[in-house]
N, C-alpha and C positions, 0 to 999 in steps of 0.2 A: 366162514369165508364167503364175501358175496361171487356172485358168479363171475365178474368181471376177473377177480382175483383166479379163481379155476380155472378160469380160458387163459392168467397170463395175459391178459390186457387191463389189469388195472395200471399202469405206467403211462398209460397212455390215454386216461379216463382221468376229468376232473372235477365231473360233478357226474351224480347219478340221481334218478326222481324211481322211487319208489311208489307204485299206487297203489298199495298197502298201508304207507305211509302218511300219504297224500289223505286218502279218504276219497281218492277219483280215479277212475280209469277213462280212458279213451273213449271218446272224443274230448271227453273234458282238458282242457288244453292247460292246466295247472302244473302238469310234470314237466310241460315244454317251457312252461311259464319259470319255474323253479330254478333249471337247470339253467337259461339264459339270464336270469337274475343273480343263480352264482358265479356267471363266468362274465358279470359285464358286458353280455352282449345284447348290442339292437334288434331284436327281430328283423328288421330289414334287410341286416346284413349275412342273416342268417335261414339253413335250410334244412329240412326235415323229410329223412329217406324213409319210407313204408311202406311195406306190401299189400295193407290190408286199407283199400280203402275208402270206405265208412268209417273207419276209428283214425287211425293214422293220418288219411288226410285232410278229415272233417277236424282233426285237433291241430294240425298244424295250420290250418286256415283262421282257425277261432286265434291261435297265437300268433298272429299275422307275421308269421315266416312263411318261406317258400316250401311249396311241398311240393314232393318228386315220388310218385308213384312207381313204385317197382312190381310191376304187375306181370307177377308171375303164376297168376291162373287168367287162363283168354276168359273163362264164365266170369269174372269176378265183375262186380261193377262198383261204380260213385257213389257215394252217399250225396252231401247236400254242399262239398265243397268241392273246390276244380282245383288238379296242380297244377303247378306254373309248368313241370315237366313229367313226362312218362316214358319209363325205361323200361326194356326187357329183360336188362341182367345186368351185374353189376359190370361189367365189364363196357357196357353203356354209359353208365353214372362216370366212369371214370373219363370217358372220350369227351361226358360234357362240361367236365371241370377244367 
């Protein structure tokens, strides 16, 4: 069972990118790339939440969607891409939707 199905949120999941599968991990922007080519969507109209970010936002920058940093370590810093937003919790992400 993949994990989505273990947590009880596969119902609610309709594409997943595996980088096992893929042959890439993070920053390589192929999983983001994967999952909005199966669900039909524009990168434009589309956003990518991650806490970690050097991989996370440098990959959703390279997928040209919007990245929202969830920075949750104060040490943590940028890699080589800027989000459009930076959150402290989710409870943030959700004020700014």
């Amino acid at each position: 069972a993949s994990l989505a199905e273990r947590l009880g949120l596969d119902h609610y999941i309709r594409s997943m990118a595996f980088s096992e599968e893929l042959g890439a991990t993070k920053p390589d922007p192929r999983g983001i790339l994967r999952v909005l080519n199966d669900l039909n969507a524009d990168p434009a109209d589309a956003i990518y939440v991650g806490d970690n970010p050097s991989k996370d936002v440098d990959a959703a920058v390279a997928a040209g969607v919007k990245a929202v940093w969830l920075k949750r370590r104060p040490e943590a810093r940028l890699g080589k891409g800027q989000p459009a937003h930076t959150v402290d919790s989710l409870r943030d992400l959700i004020r700014m939707v």
